[in-house]
C-alpha positions as CSV (number, residue, x, y, z in Angstrom):
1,X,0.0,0.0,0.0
2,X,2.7,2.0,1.4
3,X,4.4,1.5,-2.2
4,X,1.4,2.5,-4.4
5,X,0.8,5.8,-2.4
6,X,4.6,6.3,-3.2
7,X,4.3,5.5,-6.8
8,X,1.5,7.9,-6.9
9,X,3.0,10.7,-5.0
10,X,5.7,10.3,-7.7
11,X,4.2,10.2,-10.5
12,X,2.0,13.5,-9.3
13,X,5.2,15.3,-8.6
14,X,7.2,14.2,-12.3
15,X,3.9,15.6,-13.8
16,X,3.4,18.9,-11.4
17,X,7.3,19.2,-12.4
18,X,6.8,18.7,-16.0
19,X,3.6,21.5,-16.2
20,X,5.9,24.1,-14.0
21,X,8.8,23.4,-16.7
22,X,6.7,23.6,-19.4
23,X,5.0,26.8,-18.1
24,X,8.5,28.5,-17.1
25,X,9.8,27.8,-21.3
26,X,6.4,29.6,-22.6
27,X,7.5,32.2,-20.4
28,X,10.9,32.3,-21.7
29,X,9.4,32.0,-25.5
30,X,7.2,34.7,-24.7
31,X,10.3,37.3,-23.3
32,X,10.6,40.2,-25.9
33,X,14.0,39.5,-27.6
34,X,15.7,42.9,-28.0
35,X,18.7,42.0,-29.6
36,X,17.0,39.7,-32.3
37,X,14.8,42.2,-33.5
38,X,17.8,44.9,-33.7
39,X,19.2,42.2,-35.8
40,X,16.0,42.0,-37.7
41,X,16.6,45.9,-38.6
42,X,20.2,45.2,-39.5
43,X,19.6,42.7,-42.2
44,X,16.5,44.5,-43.3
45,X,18.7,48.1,-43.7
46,X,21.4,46.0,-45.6
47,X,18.5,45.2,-48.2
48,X,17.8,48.5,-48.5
49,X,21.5,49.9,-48.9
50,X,21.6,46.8,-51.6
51,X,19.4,48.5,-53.8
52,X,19.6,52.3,-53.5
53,X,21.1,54.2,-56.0
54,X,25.0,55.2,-55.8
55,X,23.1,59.3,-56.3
56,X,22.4,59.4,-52.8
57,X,18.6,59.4,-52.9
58,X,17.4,58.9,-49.2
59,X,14.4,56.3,-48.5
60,X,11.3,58.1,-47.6
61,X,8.4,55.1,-47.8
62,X,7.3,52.2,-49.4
63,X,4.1,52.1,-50.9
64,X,1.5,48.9,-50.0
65,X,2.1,46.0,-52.6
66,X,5.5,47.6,-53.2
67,X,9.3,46.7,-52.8
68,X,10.7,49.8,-53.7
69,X,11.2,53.1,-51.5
70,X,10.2,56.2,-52.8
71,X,13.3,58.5,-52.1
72,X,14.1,61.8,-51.8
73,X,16.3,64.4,-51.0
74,X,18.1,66.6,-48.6
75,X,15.2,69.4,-48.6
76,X,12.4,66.8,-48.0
77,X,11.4,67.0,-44.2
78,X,12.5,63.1,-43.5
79,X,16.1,63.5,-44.6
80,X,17.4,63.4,-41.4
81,X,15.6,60.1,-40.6
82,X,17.6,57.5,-42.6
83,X,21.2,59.2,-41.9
84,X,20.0,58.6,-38.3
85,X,19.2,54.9,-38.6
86,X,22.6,54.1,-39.7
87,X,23.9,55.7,-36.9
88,X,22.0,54.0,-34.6
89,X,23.0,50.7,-36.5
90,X,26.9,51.6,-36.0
91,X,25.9,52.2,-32.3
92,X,24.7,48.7,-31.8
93,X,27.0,47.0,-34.3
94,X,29.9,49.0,-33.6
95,X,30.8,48.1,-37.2
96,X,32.5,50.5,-39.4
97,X,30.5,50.2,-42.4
98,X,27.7,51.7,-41.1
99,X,29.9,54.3,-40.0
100,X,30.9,54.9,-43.4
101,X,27.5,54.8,-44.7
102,X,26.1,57.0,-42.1
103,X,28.9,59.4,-42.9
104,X,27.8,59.4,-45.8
105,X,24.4,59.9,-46.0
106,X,24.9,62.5,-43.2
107,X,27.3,64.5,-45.2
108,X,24.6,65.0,-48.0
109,X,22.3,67.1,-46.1
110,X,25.2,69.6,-45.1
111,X,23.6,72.2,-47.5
112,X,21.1,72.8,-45.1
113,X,23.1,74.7,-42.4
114,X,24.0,77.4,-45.1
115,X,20.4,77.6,-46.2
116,X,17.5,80.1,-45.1
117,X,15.2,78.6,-43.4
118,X,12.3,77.3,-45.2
119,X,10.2,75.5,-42.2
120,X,10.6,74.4,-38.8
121,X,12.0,70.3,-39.7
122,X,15.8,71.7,-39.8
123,X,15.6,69.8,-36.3
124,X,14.3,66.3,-37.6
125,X,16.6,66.9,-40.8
126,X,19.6,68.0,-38.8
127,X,19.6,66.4,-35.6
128,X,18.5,63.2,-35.9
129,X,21.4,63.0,-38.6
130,X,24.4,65.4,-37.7
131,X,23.0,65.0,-33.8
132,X,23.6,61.1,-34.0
133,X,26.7,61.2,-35.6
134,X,28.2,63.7,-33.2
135,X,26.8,62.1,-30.0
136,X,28.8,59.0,-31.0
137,X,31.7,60.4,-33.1
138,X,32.4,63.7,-31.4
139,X,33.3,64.6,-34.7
140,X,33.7,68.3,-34.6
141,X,32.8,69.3,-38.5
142,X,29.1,67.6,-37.3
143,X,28.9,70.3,-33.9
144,X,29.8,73.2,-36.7
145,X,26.6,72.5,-38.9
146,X,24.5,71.4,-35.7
147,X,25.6,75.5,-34.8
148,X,24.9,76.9,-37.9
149,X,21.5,75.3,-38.2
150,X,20.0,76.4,-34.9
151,X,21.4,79.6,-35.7
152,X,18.8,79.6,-39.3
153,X,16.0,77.8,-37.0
154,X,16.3,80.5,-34.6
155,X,15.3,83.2,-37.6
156,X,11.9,81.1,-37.5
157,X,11.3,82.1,-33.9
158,X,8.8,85.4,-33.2
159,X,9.6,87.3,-29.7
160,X,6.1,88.4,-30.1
161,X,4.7,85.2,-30.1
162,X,7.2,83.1,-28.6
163,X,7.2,80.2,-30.8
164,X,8.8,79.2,-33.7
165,X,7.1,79.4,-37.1
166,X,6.6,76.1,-38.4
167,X,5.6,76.5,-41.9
168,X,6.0,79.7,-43.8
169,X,4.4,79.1,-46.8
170,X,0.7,78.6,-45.0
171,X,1.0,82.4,-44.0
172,X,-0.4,83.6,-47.4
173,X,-1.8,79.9,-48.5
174,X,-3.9,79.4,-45.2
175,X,-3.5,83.0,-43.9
176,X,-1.9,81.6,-40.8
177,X,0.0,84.5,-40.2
178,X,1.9,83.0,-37.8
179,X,1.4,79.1,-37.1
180,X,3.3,76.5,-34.9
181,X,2.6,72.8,-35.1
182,X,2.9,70.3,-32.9
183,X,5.7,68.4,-34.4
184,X,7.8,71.5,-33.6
185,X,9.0,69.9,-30.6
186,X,10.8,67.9,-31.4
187,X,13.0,70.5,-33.2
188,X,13.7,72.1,-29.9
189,X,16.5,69.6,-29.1
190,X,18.6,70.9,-31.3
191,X,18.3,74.2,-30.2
192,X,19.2,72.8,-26.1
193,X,22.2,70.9,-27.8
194,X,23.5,73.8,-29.4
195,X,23.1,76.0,-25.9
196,X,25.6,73.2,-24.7
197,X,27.8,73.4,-26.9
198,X,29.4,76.8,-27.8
199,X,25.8,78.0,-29.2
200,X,23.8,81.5,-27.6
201,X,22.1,81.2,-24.8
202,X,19.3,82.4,-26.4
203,X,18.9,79.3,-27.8
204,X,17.9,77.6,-24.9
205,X,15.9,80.8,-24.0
206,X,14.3,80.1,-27.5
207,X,13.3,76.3,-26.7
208,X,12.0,77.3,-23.2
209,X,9.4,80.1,-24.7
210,X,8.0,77.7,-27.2
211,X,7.4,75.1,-25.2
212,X,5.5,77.3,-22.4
213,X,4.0,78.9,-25.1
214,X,2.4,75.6,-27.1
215,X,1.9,74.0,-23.8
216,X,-0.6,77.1,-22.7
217,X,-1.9,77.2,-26.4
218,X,-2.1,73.7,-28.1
219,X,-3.9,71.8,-25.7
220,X,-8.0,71.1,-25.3
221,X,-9.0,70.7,-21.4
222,X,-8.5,66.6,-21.8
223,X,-4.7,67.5,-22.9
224,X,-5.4,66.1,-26.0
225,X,-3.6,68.3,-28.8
226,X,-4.4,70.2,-31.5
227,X,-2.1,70.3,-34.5
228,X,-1.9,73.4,-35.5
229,X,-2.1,77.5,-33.7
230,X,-2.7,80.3,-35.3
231,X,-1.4,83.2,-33.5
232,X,-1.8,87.0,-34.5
233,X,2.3,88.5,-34.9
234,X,1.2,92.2,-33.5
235,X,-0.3,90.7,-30.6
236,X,0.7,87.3,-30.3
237,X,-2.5,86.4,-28.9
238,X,-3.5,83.0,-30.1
239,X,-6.1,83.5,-33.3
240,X,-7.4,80.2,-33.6
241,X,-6.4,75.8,-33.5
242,X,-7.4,73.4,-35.7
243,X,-6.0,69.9,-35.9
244,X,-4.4,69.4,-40.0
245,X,-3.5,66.3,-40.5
246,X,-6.4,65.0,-38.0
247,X,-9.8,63.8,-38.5
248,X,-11.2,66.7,-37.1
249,X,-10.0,70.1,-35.4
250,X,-11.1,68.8,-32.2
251,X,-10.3,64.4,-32.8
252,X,-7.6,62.9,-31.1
253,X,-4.5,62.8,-34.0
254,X,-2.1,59.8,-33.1
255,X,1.5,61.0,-34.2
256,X,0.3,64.4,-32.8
257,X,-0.1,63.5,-29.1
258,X,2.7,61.1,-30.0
259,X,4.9,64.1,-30.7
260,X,3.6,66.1,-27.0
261,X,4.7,62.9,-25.2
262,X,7.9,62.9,-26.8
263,X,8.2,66.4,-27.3
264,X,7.6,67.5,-23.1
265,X,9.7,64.4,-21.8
266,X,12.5,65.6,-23.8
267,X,12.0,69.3,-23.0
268,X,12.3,68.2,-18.9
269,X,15.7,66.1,-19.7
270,X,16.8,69.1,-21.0
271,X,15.5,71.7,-18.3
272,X,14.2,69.5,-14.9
273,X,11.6,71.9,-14.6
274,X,8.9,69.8,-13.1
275,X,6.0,71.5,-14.6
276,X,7.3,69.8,-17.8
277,X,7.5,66.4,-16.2
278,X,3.8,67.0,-14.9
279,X,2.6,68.2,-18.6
280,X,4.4,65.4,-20.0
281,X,2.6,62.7,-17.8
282,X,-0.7,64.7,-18.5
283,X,-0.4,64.2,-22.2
284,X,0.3,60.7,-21.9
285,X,-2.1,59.4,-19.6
286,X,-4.8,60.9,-21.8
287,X,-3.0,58.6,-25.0
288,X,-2.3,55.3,-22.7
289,X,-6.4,55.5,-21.5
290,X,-7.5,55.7,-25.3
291,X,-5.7,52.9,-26.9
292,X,-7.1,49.8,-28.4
293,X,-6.0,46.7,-26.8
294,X,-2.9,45.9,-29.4
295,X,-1.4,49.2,-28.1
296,X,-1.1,50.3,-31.7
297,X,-3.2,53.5,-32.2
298,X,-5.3,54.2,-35.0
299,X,-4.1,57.1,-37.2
300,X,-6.7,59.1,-35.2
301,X,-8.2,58.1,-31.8
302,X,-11.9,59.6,-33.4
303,X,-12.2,58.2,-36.7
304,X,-15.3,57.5,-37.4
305,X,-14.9,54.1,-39.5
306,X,-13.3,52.3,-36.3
307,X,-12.3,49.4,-36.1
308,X,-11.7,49.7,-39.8
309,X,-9.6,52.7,-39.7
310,X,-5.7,52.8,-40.7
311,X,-3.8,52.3,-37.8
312,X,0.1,54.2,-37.5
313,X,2.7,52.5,-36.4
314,X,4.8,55.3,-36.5
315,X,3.3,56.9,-33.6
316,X,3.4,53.4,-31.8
317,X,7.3,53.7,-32.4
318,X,7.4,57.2,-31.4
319,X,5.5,57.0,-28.0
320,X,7.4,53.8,-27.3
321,X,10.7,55.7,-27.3
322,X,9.3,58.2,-25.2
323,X,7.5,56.0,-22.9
324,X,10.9,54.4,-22.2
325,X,13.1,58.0,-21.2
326,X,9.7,59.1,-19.0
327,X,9.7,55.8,-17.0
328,X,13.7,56.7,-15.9
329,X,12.2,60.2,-15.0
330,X,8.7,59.1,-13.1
331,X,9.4,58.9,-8.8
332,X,6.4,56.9,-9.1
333,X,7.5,53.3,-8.9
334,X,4.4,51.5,-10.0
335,X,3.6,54.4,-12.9
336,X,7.4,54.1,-14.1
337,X,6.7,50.2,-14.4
338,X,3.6,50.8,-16.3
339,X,5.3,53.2,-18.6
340,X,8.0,51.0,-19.5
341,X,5.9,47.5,-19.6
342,X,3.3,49.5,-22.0
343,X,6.7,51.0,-24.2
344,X,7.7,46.7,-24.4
345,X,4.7,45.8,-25.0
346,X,3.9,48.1,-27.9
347,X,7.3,47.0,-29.4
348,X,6.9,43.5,-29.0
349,X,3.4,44.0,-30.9
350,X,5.4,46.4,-34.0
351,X,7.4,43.4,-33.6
352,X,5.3,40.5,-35.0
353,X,4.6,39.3,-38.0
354,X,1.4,42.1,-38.0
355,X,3.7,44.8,-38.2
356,X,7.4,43.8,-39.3
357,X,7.7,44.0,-42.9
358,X,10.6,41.3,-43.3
359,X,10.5,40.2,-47.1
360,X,7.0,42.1,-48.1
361,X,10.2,44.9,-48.4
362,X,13.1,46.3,-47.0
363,X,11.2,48.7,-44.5
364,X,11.5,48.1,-40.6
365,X,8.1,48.4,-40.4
366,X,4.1,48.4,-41.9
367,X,1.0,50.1,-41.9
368,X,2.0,53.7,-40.5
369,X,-0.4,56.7,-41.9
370,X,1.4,60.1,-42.8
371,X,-1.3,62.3,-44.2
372,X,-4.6,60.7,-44.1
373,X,-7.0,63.7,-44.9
374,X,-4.7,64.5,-47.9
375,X,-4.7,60.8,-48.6
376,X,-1.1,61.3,-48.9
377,X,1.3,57.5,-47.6
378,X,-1.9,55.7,-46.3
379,X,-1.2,52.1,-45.0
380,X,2.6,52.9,-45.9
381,X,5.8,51.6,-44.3
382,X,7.6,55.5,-43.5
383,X,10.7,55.7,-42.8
384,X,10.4,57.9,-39.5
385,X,8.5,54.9,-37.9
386,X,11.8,53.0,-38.3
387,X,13.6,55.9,-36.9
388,X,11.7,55.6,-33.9
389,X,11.4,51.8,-33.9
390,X,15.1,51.2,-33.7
391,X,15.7,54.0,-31.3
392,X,13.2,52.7,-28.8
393,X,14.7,49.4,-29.3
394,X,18.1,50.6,-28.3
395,X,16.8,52.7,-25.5
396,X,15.0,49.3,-24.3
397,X,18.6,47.8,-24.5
398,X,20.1,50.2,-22.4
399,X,17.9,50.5,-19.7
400,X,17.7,46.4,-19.4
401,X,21.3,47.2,-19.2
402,X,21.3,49.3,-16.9
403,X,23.0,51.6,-19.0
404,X,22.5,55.7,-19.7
405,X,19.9,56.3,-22.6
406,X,21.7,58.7,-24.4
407,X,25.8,57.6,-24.0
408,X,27.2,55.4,-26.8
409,X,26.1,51.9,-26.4
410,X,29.2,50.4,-26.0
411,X,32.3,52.7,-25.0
412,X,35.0,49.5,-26.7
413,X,33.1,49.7,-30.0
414,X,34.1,53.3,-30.8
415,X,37.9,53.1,-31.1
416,X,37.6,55.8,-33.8
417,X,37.0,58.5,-31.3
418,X,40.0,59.6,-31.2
419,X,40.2,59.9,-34.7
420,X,37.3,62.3,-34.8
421,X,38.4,64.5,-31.6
C-alpha cells in the first residue's frame, strides 16, 4: 500500500514538475527579444542599402504591394531620418560600415546649415542625422553644422509670439499669419544641444518660450492636442487651433499626441523643470487610456470608421521611445513600471509578424499613416516609424542594461574617437 501511495506521489510530482517546466519555457518564448529584433533591422537596412542608388537618394516610404522606396532628398522633411538609422545601426554593431555609410548619408544634407530657413523640420533633418553622428563620433565638423542650423531655425522664432514658425508658406496659402505645429517639438533639441555646446544662450531661452507657449496654447482641457495655432504676430494672442492632418479640429491625432509625449519628456531632460515632467505625464495618460488593446493606435483616436480605420505604427514607435526616457524620470515606482511594460509591450506587438515587414520589403516596419486627410502615404511603411522603432529598441537595450539612454552603447566599440576629436 505504502508503495502504491509512493508510486502515486511520484508520479503526481514528475507531472506537477513537468507543467511548471513547461509553463516556465512559454514564459521564456514569450520574453521580448531585444537584440534579435535589432538584428532583424540590421539585415532588413542592408536590403535597403543593396538597392539604393549610388546618387544618394534617401528612402522616404514604401508604398503597400511595393518593394521599392520612394526617395528623396536633402530638402524633403525626412532626410534626417535614414542618416539617423545608420547611426543607430553603427551604435549597436559598432561596425565601421555603417559608420561609413552614415557618414555618408549625413554628409549629404550639409547644404542645409548654409540655407534660409524654409520651415521648422531643420531639427528632424539635422539632428536626428548630424546629432547622432556627433553624439557617438564627437566629430567636430558635425557640432559646426549642428551650430549653424539652430542659428537659421532661430530666424523662425517670433519674440512676439514666442514660438517658432513652423511653416511659412501657410502664411499667405492658409492665412496663418503666424502658425506653430505640434511636431515643432521635437525640433527644440537641437536648439538645447547647441546652448551646450558653444551656441547662444538664447537658444535655450528660445526652446523654453515655445514650449510654455504651445503648452498654454495647443492643448483642449482633456490635454489632447491640436495640430496646428494660429497666433496674430502684433499681438501674439492666439487667433485660432485646428488639428491638420487630423480627422477633425477637435479628434484625437495619433502621431500628434505622439509628438507632445515625446516632445515635453525631452524638453524636462533638457530643463528639470517639473512642470514639464507633470505636462508630460498629462499628455500621456490621456494617449495610454485611449488605446485599443494591441497598443497600436489608430491614425486618429476619433475616426469614425473604427475598427476599420488605418492604424500608424509610427506613432506606436514614437510614443514607445518616449515611454521608455519618461519611465527613468517618473518617482512613481508602480507608474514608471507601467510606462515602460506598455513602451515593451507596444514593441513587441510592432514586432510580430502584423507589423514587421521582413520580405514584403526592405522597411522596418508596416501600416503607418502620414497624411490621411490628404490621402497622402496611407497604409505605408515610413521611414520615421523605423527611426523611432530602432531607437526605442536601443533605449530598451540600455535601460535592461542598466545603462545611460543617451551615451554610446558600448564605450570598446568606438575606437575611432579619437580619430574624430
Amino acid at each position: 500500500m505504502k508503495k502504491t501511495i509512493l508510486f502515486a506521489l511520484t508520479i503526481a510530482l514528475t507531472i506537477t514538475l513537468t507543467i511548471v517546466l513547461i509553463s516556465s519555457r512559454k514564459k521564456e518564448k514569450k520574453s521580448f527579444n531585444i537584440d534579435q529584433n535589432l538584428e532583424y533591422c540590421v539585415a532588413q537596412a542592408n536590403k535597403t542599402l543593396a538597392v539604393l542608388p549610388d546618387s544618394l537618394g534617401i528612402p522616404r516610404n514604401v508604398a503597400p504591394g511595393s518593394k521599392d522606396w520612394n526617395l528623396v532628398g536633402y530638402k524633403d522633411w525626412t532626410s534626417g531620418f535614414w542618416p539617423g538609422i545608420l547611426w543607430y545601426l553603427y551604435e549597436y554593431t559598432g561596425d565601421e560600415v555603417w559608420k561609413e555609410k552614415a557618414d555618408k548619408y549625413t554628409r549629404f544634407l550639409t547644404p542645409l546649415s548654409v540655407r534660409s530657413a524654409t520651415d521648422h523640420d531643420l531639427g528632424f533633418q539635422v539632428y536626428c542625422s548630424f546629432g547622432n553622428g556627433y553624439r557617438l563620433t564627437k566629430n567636430q565638423e558635425f557640432k559646426d553644422v549642428i551650430l549653424k542650423t539652430s542659428d537659421t531655425l532661430a530666424t523662425l522664432y517670433n519674440p512676439k509670439v514666442g514660438t517658432i514658425l513652423s511653416w511659412p508658406e501657410m502664411v499667405k496659402k492658409m492665412n496663418w499669419p503666424h502658425n506653430t505645429i505640434i511636431d515643432n517639438m521635437i525640433n527644440l533639441e537641437m536648439l538645447f544641444e547647441a546652448s551646450k555646446n558653444g551656441g547662444n544662450k538664447s537658444l535655450y531661452d528660445m526652446a523654453v518660450k515655445h514650449a510654455e507657449t504651445t503648452m498654454k496654447n495647443q492643448f483642449r482641457k482633456d490635454y489632447s492636442v491640436y495640430h496646428v495655432v494660429v497666433y496674430d504676430t502684433v499681438t501674439g494672442k492666439k487667433i485660432k487651433a485646428v488639428t491638420h492632418q487630423g480627422y477633425g479640429d477637435e479628434t484625437m491625432w495619433a502621431r500628434g499626441q505622439g509628438w507632445a509625449i515625446y516632445g515635453y519628456t525631452m524638453v524636462y531632460r533638457e530643463t528639470k523643470d517639473p512642470k514639464f515632467l507633470d505636462f508630460a505625464h498629462k499628455v500621456t495618460k490621456i494617449y495610454l487610456d485611449r488605446l485599443p488593446k494591441d497598443l497600436i493606435p489608430y491614425w486618429d483616436f476619433d475616426a469614425p470608421n473604427i475598427p476599420n480605420a488605418p492604424r500608424d505604427a509610427s506613432a506606436a514607435a514614437l510614443v514607445a521611445s518616449g515611454l521608455i526616457e519618461l519611465s527613468t524620470y517618473t518617482k512613481d515606482a508602480a507608474l514608471a513600471k507601467t510606462y515602460l511594460d506598455k513602451a515593451e509591450a507596444m514593441l513587441e506587438e510592432l514586432s510580430s509578424k502584423r507589423y514587421q515587414s521582413a520580405n514584403i520589403n526592405s522597411s522596418f516596419l508596416l501600416h503607418s499613416t502620414g497624411h490621411y486627410p490628404n490621402k497622402s502615404e496611407i497604409d505605408y511603411s515610413i521611414i520615421y516609424a523605423d527611426y523611432y522603432y530602432i531607437e526605442a529598441l536601443l533605449r530598451l537595450k540600455k535601460l535592461k542594461e542598466g545603462k545611460d539612454l543617451f551615451a554610446p552603447l558600448s564605450t570598446n566599440k568606438f575606437i575611432s574617437l579619437k580619430k574624430d576629436n
